[in-house]
C-alpha positions as CSV (number, residue, x, y, z in Angstrom):
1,X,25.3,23.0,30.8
2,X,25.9,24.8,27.4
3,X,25.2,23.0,24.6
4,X,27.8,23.2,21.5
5,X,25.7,25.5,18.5
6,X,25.8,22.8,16.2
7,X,23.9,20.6,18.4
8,X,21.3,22.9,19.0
9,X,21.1,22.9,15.1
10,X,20.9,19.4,14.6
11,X,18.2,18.9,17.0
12,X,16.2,22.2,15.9
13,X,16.4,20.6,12.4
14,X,15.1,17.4,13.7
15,X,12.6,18.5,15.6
16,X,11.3,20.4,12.8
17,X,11.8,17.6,10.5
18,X,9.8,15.4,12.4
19,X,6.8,17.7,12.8
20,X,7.1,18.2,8.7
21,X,6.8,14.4,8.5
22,X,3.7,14.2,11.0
23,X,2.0,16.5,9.4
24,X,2.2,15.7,5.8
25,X,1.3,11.9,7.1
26,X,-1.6,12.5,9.0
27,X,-4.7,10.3,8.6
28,X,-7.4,11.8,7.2
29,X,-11.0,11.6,8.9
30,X,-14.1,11.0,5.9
31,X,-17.3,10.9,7.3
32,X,-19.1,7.5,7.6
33,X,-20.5,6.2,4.5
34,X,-19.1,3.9,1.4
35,X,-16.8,6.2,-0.3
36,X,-15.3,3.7,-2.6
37,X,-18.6,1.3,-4.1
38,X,-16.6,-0.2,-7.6
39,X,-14.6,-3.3,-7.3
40,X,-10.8,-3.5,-8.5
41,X,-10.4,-4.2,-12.0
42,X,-8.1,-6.6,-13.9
43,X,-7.5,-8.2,-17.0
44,X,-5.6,-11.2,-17.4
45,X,-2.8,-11.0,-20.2
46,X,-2.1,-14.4,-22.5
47,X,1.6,-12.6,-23.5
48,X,4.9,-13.2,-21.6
49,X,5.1,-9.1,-21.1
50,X,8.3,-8.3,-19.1
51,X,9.9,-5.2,-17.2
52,X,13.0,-4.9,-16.6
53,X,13.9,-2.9,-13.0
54,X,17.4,-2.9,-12.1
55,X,18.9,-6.7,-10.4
56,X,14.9,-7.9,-10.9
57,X,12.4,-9.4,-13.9
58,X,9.0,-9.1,-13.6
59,X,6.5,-10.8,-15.8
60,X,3.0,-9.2,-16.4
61,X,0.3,-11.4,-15.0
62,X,-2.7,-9.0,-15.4
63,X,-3.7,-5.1,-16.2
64,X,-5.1,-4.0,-12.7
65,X,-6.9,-0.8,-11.6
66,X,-7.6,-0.2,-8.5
67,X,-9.6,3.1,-6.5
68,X,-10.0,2.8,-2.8
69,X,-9.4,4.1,0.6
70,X,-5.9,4.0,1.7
71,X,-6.2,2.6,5.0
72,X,-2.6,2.4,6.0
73,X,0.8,2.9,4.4
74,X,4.3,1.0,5.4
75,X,7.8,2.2,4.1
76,X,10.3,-1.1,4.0
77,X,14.1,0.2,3.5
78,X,15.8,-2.6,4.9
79,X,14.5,-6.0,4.0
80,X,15.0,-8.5,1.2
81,X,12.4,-6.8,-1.1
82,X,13.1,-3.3,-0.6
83,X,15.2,-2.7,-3.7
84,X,11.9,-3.5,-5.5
85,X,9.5,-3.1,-3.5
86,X,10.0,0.1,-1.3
87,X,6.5,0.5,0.2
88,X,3.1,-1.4,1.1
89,X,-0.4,0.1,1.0
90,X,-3.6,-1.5,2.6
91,X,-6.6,-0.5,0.7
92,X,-9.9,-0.9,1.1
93,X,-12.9,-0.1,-1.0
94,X,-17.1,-1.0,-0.7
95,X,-17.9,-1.7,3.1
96,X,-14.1,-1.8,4.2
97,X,-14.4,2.1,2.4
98,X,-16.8,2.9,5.2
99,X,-15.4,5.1,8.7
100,X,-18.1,3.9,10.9
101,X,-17.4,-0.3,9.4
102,X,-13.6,0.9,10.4
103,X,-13.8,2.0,13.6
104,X,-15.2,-1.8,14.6
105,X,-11.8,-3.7,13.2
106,X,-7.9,-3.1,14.8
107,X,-5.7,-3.1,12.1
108,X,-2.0,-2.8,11.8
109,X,0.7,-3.6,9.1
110,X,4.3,-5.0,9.8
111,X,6.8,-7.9,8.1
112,X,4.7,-7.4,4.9
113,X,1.6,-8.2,6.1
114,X,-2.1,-6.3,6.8
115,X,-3.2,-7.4,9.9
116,X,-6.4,-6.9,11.3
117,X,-8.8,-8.5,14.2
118,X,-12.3,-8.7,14.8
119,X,-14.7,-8.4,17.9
120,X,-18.0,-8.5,18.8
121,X,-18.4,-5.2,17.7
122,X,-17.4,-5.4,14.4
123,X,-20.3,-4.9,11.4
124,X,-19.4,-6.7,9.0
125,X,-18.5,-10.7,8.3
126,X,-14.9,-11.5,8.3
127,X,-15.6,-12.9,4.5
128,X,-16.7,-9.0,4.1
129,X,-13.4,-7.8,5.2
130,X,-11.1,-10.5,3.5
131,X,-12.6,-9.7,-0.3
132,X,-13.3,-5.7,0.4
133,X,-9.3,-5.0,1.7
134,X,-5.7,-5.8,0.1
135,X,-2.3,-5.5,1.3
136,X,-0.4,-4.2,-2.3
137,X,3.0,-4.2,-2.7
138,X,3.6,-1.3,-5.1
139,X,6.8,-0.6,-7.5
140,X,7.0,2.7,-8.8
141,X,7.4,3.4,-12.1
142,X,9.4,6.2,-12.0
143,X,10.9,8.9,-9.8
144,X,7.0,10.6,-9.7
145,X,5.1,7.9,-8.8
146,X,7.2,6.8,-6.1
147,X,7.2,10.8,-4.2
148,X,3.0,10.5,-5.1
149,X,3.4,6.9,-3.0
150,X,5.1,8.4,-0.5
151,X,2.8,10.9,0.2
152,X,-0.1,8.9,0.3
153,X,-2.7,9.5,3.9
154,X,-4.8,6.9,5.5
155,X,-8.2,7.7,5.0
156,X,-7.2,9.7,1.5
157,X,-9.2,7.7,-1.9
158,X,-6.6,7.1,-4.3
159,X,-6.7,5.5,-7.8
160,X,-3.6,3.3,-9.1
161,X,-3.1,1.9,-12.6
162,X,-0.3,-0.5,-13.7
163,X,0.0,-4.4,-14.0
164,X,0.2,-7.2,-11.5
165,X,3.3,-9.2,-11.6
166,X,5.5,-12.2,-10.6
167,X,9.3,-10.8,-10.2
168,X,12.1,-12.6,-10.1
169,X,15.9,-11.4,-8.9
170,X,19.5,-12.2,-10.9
171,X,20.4,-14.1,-7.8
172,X,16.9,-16.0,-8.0
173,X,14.8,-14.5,-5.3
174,X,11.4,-14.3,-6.1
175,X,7.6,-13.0,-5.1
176,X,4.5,-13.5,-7.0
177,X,1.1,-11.4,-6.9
178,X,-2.1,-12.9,-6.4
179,X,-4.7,-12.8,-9.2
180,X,-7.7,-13.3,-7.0
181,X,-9.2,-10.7,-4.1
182,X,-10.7,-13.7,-1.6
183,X,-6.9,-15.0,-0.4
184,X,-5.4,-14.7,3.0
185,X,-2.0,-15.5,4.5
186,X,1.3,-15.7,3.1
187,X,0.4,-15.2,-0.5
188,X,-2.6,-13.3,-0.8
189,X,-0.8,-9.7,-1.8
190,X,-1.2,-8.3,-5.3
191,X,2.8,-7.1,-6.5
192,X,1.5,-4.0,-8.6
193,X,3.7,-1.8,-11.3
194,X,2.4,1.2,-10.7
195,X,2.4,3.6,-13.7
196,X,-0.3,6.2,-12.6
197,X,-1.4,7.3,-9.6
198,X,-4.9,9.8,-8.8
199,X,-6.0,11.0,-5.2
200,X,-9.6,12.1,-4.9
């Protein structure tokens, strides 16, 4: 059966389009070792700091810094935060840095969560895992922080610099970050404003 030239366009262009989109996603493969040994750091703010980004408010809760190992990257275009919030990245930094400490844990993310399990051949404690990786909801800055987002790889050490905040919607939705890096569940993600990013 011939198939109409337009077609064969179409599914040239996606095919080519999807092999783009691998590519420039790939994970990255670091060698075993700690490639990320400093701890995130924030400063809590005493002021009543707030941004303004389109239908939402968001209220400055703490400078944060962060460098770590990008160990997994979700785009969310669809659901009740996406107007603010258009991606999640898992990080990980000290032990949860480490490829050969990775290898040992299954780990996933979906409905804005990091999920990961353990087994008997995991290396480190669960407690190890829990204050050494983060599920962060980012919001860009700007146009050029959200492509640098965008094109962030698992396994690539990035840097990000901005604030942690609470946000608020006009129609009174709300979400608010977590000051502390020992929380789990429902909760336990940091909402960052993201106003630099640096890949190593």
């Amino acid at each position: 059966m011939l198939r109409h030239p337009i077609f064969i366009f179409l599914m040239a262009s996606y095919v080519i389009w999807g092999g783009w989109h691998w590519f420039s996603n790939r994970p990255l493969h670091p060698p075993d070792g700690v490639l990320v040994a400093e701890e995130p750091q924030q400063t809590l703010v005493a002021t009543d700091e707030q941004i303004q980004r389109g239908r939402w408010t968001l209220t400055v809760r703490a400078t944060y810094r962060i460098t770590a190992r990008v160990l997994g990257r979700e785009t969310y275009n669809f659901d009740a935060l996406s107007d603010l919030i258009p991606q999640d990245i898992a990080l990980g930094w000290g032990p949860m840095s480490d490829s050969r400490v990775l290898r040992s844990i299954e780990m996933s993310q979906e409905n804005r969560f990091f999920n990961w399990r353990t087994s008997a051949k995991t290396l480190v404690p669960m407690a190890v895992i829990i204050t050494h990786a983060a599920n962060t909801h980012v919001i860009p800055a700007d146009s050029v922080i959200a492509k640098q987002l965008l094109h962030l790889r698992p396994g690539e050490v990035v840097t990000l610099t901005g604030d942690l905040v609470d946000a608020q919607r006009n129609d009174g939705r709300w979400i608010k970050t977590s000051l502390v890096r020992d929380d789990t569940g429902a909760g336990a993600c940091e909402v960052m404003w993201v106003t630099d990013v640096s890949s190593s």
